[in-house]
C-alpha positions in Angstrom: 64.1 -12.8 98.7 61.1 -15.1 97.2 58.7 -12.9 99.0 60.4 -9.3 97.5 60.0 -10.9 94.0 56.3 -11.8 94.5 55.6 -8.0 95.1 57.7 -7.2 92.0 56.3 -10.1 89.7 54.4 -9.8 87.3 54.0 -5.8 87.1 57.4 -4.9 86.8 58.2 -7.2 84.3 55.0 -5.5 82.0 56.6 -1.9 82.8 60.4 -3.3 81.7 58.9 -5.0 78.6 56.7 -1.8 78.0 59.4 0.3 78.3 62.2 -2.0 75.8 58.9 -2.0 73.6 58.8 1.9 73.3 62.5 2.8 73.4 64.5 0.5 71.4 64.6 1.5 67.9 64.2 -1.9 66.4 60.9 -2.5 67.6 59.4 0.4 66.6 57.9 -1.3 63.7 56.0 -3.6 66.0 55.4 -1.2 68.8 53.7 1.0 65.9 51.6 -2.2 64.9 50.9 -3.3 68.8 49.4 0.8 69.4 46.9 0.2 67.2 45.2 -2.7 68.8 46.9 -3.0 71.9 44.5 -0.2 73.8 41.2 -1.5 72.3 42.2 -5.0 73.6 42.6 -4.2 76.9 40.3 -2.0 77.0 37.4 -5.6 76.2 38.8 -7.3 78.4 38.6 -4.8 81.5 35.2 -4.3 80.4 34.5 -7.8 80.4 35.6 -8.4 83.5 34.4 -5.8 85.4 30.9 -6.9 84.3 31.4 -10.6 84.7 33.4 -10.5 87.9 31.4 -7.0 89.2 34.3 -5.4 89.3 33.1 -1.1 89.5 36.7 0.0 89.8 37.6 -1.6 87.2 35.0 0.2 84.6 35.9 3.6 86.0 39.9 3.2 86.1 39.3 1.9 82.4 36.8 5.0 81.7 39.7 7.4 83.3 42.5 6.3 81.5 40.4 6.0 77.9 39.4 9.9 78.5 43.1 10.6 79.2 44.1 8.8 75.8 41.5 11.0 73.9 42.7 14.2 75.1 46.6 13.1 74.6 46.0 12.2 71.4 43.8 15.5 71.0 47.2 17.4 71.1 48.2 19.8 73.3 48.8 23.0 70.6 45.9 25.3 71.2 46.8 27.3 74.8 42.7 25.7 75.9 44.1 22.3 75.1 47.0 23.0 77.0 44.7 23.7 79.9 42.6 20.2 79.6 46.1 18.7 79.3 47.5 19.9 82.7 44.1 19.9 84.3 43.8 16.3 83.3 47.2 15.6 84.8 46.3 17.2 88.1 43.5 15.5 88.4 43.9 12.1 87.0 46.2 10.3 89.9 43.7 11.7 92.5 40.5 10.0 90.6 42.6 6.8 90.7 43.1 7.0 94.6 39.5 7.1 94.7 39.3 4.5 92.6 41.4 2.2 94.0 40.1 2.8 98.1 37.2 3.0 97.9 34.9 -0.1 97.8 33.0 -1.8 95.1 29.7 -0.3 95.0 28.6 -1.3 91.6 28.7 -0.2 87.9 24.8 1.0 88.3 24.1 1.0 91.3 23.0 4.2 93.3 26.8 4.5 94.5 28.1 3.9 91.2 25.6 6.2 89.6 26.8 8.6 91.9 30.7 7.7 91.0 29.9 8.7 87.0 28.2 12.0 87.9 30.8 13.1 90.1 33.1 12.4 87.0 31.2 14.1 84.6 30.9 17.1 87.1 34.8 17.0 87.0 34.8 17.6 82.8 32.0 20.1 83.4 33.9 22.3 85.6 37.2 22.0 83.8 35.3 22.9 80.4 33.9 26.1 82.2 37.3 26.9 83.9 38.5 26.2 79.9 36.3 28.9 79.0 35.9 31.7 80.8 39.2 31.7 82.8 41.6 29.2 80.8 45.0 31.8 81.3 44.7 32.0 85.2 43.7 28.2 85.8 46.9 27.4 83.2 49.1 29.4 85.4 47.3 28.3 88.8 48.1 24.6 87.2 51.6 25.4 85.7 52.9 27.1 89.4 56.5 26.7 89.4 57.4 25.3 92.9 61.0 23.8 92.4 63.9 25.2 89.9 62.4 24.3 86.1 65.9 21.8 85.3 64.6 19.6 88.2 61.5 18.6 85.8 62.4 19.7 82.5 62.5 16.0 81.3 58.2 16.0 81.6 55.7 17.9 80.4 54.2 17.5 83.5 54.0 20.1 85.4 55.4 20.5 89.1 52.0 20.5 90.8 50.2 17.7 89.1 54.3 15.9 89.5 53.3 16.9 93.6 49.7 15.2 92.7 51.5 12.2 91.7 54.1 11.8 94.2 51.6 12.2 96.9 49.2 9.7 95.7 51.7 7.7 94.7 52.8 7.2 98.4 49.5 7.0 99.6 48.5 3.9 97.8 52.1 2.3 98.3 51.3 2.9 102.4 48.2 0.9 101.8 49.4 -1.8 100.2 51.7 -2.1 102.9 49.0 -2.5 105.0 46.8 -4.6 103.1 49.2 -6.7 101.1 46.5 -8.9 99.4 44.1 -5.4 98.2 43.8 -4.7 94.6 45.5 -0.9 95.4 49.0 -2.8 94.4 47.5 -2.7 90.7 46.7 0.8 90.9 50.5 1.3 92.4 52.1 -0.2 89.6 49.2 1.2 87.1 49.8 4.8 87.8 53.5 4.5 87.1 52.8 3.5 83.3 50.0 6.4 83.4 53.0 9.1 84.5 55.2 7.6 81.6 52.2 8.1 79.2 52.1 11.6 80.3 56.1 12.1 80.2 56.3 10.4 77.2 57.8 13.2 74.6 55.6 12.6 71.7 52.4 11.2 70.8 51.5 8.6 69.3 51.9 5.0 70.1 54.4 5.5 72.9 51.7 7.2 75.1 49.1 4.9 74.0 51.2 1.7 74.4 52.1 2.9 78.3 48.1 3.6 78.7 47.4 0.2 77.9 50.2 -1.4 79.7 48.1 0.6 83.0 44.9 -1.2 82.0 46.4 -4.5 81.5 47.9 -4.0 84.9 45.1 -3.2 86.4 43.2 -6.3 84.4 45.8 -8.8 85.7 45.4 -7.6 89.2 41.4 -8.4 89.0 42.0 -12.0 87.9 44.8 -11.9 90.5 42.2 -10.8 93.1 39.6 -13.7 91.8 42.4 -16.0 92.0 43.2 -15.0 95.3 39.7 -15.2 96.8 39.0 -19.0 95.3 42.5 -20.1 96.6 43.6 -18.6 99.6 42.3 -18.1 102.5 41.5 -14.3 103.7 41.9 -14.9 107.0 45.3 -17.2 107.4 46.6 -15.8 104.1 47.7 -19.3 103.6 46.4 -21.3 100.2 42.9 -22.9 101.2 40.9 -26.4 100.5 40.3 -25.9 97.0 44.4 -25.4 96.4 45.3 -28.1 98.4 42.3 -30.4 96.1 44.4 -29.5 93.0 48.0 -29.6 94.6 47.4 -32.9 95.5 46.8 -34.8 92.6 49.4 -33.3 91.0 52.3 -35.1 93.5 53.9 -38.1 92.1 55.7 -40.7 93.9 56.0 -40.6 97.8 54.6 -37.7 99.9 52.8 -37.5 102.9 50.0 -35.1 104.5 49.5 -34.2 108.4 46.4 -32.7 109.9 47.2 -29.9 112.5 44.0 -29.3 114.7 44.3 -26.3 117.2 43.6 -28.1 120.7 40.5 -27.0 122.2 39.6 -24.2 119.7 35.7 -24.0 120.7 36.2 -23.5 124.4 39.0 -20.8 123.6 36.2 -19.3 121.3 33.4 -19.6 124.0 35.9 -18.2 126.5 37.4 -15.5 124.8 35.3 -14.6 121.6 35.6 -15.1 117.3 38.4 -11.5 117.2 40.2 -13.6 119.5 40.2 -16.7 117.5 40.7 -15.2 114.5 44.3 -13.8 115.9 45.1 -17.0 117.2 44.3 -19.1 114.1 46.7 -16.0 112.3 48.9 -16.9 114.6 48.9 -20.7 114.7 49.3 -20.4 110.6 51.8 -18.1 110.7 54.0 -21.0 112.8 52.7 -23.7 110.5 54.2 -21.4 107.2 57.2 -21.5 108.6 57.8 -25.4 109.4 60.7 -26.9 108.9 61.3 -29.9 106.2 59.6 -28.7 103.2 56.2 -28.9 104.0 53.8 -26.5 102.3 50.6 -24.9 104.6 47.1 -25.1 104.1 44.3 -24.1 105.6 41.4 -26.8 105.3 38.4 -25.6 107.2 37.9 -23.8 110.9 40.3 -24.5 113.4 41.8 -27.4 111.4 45.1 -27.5 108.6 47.3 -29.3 106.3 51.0 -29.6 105.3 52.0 -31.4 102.3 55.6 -32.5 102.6 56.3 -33.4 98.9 59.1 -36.6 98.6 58.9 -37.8 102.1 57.6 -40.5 103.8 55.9 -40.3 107.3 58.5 -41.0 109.2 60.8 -38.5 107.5 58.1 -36.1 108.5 57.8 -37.1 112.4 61.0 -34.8 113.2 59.5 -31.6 111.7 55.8 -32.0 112.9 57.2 -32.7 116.0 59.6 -29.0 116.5 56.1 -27.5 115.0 54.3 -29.0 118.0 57.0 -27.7 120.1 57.3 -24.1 118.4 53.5 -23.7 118.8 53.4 -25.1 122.4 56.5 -23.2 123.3 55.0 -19.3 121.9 53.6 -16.8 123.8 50.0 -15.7 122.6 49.3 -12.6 124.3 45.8 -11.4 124.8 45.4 -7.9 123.8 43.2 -5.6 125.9 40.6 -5.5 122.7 40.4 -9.7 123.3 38.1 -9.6 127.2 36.7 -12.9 127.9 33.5 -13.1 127.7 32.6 -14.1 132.0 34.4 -11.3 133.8 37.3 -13.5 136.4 37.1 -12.9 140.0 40.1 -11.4 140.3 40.5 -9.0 137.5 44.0 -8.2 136.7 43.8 -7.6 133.1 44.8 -3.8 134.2 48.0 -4.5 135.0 48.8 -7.7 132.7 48.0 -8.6 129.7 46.9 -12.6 130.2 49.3 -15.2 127.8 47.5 -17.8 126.9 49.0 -21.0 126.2 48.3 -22.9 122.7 48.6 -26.5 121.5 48.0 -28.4 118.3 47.7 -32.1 117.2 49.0 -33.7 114.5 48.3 -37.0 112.3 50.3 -37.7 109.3 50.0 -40.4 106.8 52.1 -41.3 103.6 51.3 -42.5 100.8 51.6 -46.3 100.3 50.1 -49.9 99.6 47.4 -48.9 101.6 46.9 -45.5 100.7 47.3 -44.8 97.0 45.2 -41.9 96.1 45.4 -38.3 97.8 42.3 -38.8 99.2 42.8 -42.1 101.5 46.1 -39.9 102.2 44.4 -37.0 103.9 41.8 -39.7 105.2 44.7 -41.6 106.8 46.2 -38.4 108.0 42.5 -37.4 109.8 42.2 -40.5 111.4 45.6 -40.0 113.1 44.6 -36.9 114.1 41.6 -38.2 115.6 43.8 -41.0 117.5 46.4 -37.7 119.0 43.4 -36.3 120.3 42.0 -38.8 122.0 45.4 -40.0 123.3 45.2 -36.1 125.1 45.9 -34.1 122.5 49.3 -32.2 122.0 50.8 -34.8 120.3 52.0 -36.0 117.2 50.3 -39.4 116.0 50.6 -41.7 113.1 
């Protein structure tokens, strides 16, 4: 449940609020107020941030959405305005795909250059379709596909609705795959850009659901920042710099253990860094999931934390000690990518997949007498460690 509310939290709160804002008639008033700044604002602080932070994307997906504001609030009367209306709708949700997956390549840089003349390209061929053959594009773009009740509620029409759909799907199938990639933001973002476009009149209801897009896509920069000074990218777990500030922030008892993967280097040497990586996944997915409390860490290399908030050490000994076990006690199968590095004599690896056998030590230390600031803690906690591996490792030491 916690983890379904993370993917929901905090864009789907901004759409609910965005949508109360433009549909209940008592805050009309302020939503009237709000159009008037609210686009502007956002609109500084994307561009802030995708200069301060290099964030390219950002710049165009804010460039993108201001040109669709511009030609909504244009109007849609005259039958060429029609045409850069539907054409824009078409064409918008596909621009944000690229957008969102491709890489950052710079604001000026050769790629980015690159990124704004394809754009402008884009207007120049939709301003020559516009005039010389604006009735048959219209109709090419206003293709009826589906009965007209299905989508009489939009102005949308059914081929840029397809556009939608489809790239809608695509980006939720790569979040899925990379949970921690900025394309969640562009999810969420092109939502509020299809309720601009449905939205029945304009005026601030279309620009209020522009904005809430950019500010979406805003929070999920300083999300991304956050993410890559706090968490690890390769564990996924929170890294040294979080555990630095979660410490000091504990009051009373607690206690920290050190988890060292046993013999990391010679698994390395033996097997290669890919392999490594997987195990250290692996080792931090156990460590996530441990029992009394604690909260993961990754602290550096092969080496990690828990924090177990409100208990003393001994408290603690029952729940390092099932993590031992867990770890000790799972398979890690070698997949045929990982070969070692010195082919074995007899070579097998054809028929079986090699499972290789992981262990961990652990130190903990509490907080005490002895002990009283977080740091002594995790020193106290290291040099148990320390004392389970040269007791022969695989252990659990205080």
């Amino acid at each position: 449940m916690k983890r379904l509310f993370s993917k929901l939290v905090p864009e789907v709160l901004i759409l609910v609020a965005a949508a109360l804002l433009v549909t209940m008639p008592s805050l009309r008033g302020p939503a009237n107020g709000l159009a008037t700044v609210f686009p502007f604002t956002v609109a500084a602080a994307a561009l802030l941030l995708g200069w301060r932070f290099n964030r390219s994307r950002l710049v165009f997906a804010i460039a993108l959405l201001a040109l669709t504001e511009y030609l909504l609030l244009k109007g849609v009367e005259a039958p060429r305005d029609r045409f850069y209306y539907q054409a824009m709708t078409f064409l918008l949700p596909i621009n944000l795909a690229l957008v969102a997956l491709l890489p950052e390549r710079g604001t000026l840089t050769p790629a980015g250059l690159i990124r704004w003349v394809l754009l402008g390209v884009q207007v120049l061929v939709v301003v020559f379709l516009a005039q010389s053959f604006s009735s048959k594009a219209l109709g090419f773009l206003t293709t009826r596909l589906l009965p007209a009740r299905w989508t009489a509620w939009t102005p949308v029409s059914q081929p840029s609705i397809v556009a939608f759909l489809a790239i809608g799907t695509l980006l939720f199938m790569a979040w899925l795959r990379e949970p921690q990639s900025p394309v969640r933001g562009y999810f969420y973002a092109l939502i509020a850009v299809f309720a601009a476009l449905s939205w029945p009149a304009a005026g601030a209801g279309q620009e209020i659901w522009l904005a809430t897009g950019g500010l979406i896509l805003v929070i999920a920069v300083i999300e991304a920042s956050y993410m890559m000074a706090y968490r690890d990218g390769l564990t996924e777990l929170p890294g040294r710099r979080a555990l630095n500030e979660a410490l000091p922030r504990l009051s009373g008892q607690f206690s920290v253990a050190m988890v060292d993967v046993d013999h990391f280097k010679r698994f390395n040497d033996t097997w290669g860094h890919d392999a490594g990586d997987h195990v250290l996944r692996l080792v931090a997915a156990r460590l996530a999931q441990a029992s009394g409390g604690g909260t993961a860490y990754r602290y550096g290399g092969e080496e990690f934390a828990l924090v177990f908030p409100g208990k003393g050490q001994d408290e603690c000994l029952p729940h390092l000690e099932e993590l031992r076990e867990i770890v000790e006690t799972s398979r890690f199968t070698m997949r045929r990518r990982f070969r070692p590095r010195v082919k074995p004599k007899n070579d097998k690896s054809r028929k079986t997949r090699p499972g290789i056998t992981i262990t961990v030590s652990i130190g903990v230390a509490e907080r005490n007498h002895r002990n009283a600031s977080p740091d002594q803690v995790v020193q106290a906690a290291d040099k148990a460690l320390y004392r389970a591996k040269e007791a022969g490792r695989n252990r659990v030491s205080t």
